[in-house]
C-alpha positions in Angstrom: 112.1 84.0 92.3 113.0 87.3 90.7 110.6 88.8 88.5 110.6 90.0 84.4 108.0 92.5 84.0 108.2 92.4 80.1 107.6 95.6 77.8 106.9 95.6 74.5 110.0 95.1 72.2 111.5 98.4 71.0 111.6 97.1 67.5 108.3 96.2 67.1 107.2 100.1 69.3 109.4 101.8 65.9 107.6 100.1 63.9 104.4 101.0 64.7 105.3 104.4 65.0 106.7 104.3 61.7 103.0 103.1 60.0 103.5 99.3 60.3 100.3 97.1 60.3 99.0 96.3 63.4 97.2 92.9 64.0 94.9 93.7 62.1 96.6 94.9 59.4 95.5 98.5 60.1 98.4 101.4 60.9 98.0 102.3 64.0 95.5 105.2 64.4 97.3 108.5 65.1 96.1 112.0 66.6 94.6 110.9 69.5 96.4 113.5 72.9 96.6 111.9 76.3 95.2 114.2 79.0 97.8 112.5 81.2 95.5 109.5 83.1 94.3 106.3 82.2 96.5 106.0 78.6 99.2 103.3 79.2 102.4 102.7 76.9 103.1 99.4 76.6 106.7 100.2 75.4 107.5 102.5 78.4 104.9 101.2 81.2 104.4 104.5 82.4 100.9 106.6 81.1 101.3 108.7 78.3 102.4 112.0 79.0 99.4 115.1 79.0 99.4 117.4 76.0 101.9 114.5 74.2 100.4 112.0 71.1 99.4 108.6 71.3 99.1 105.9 69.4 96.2 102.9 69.4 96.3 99.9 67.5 95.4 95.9 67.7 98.1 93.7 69.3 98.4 90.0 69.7 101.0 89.0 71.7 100.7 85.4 71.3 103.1 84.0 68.5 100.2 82.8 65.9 96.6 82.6 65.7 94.7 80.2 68.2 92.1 80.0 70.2 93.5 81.6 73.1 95.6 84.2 71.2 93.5 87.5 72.6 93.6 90.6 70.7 92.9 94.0 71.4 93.4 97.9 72.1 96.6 99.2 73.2 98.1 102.6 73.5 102.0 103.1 72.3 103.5 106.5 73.1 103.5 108.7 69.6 107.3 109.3 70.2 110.2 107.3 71.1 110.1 106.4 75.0 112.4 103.8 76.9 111.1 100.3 77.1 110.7 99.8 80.7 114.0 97.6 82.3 111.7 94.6 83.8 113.1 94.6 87.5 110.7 96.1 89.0 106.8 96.4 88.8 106.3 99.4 86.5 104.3 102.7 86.8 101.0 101.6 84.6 100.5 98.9 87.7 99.7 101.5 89.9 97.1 103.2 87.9 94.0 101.1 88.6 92.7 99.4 91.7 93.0 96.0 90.1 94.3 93.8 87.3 93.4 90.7 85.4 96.2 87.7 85.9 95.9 84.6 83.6 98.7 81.7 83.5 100.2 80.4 80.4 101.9 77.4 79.3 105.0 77.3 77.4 102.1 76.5 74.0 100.9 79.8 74.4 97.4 78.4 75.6 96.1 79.4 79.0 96.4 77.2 82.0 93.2 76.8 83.4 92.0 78.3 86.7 94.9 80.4 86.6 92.5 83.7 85.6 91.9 86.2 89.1 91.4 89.7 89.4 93.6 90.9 92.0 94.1 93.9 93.7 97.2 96.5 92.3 99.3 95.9 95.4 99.0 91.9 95.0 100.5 91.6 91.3 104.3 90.4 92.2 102.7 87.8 94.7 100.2 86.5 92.6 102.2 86.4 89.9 105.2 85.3 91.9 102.6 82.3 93.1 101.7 81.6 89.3 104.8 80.8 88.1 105.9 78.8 91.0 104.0 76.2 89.2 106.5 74.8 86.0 103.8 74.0 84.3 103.2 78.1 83.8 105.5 79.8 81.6 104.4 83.3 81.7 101.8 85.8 83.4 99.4 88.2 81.0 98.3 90.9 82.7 95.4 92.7 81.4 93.1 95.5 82.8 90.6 94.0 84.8 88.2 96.5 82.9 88.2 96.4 79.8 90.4 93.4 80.0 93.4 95.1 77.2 96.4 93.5 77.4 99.0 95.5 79.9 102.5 93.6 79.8 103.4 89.9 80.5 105.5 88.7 83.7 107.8 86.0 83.1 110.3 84.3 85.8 113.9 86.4 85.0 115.8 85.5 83.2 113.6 83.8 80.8 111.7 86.2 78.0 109.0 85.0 76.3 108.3 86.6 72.8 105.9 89.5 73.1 106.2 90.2 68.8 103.8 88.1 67.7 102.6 91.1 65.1 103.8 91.0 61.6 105.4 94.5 60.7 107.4 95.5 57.9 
């Protein structure tokens, strides 16, 4: 099975950047400076530069409210960046010892039993292992930390929406 590890859309990165709501209806709070560890674009999957701008705002990437539709912090790089290709597992993956998995059905509700903290250099397997199972769609991953939302793993070719944020 090949692996999808799935940014966040450009269009919806230029939007934030350009003021638009977050999910809370809030533009994205701007001045903050990354000292060049532990700030992770989810447009780019690669930390934010040191000495260059960030962004943080609220992001939902589940399609509409529900019970299982998370929200919370996430850093966007202050100016444009490439949105990470997907083949491959990305930078920000590497940055902490360990990530939260959870399994998702094609409703956008978690599969239960499917949440594990595993260690950095288990992602693709675990993931891999998730989403041999059909009735799995996709694969959030999230810090295991703070538990923000990091990117979402899907099997490839398949994309599963990630703009579930109303911007303007």
């Amino acid at each position: 099975m090949t692996l999808d590890y799935q940014a966040l859309p450009g269009e919806l990165a230029r939007a934030w950047r350009r003021g638009a709501p977050d999910a809370y209806g809030m533009a994205p709070e701007r001045g903050h400076v990354s000292d060049g560890v532990g700030v992770p674009c989810r447009h780019c999957l690669h930390d934010v530069p040191a000495g260059r701008g960030y962004l943080v705002l609220a992001h939902r990437a589940f399609p509409e409210l529900q019970p299982y539709a998370e929200t919370g912090p996430i850093f966007l790089c202050e100016d444009d960046c490439a949105r990470w290709p997907g083949r491959a597992p990305p930078p920000i993956l590497s940055t902490s010892p360990d990530y939260l998995l959870k399994g998702y059905g094609a409703d956008f509700r978690i599969v239960y039993g499917t949440g594990r903290v595993v260690p950095a250099s288990e992602v693709p397997g675990h993931a891999a292992a998730l989403l041999a199972d059909q009735a799995i769609a996709f694969v959030d991953v999230r810090s295991a930390r703070n538990n923000c939302w990091q990117l979402r793993i899907c099997r490839s070719p398949m994309a599963v929406p990630l703009d579930a944020d109303q911007v303007s």
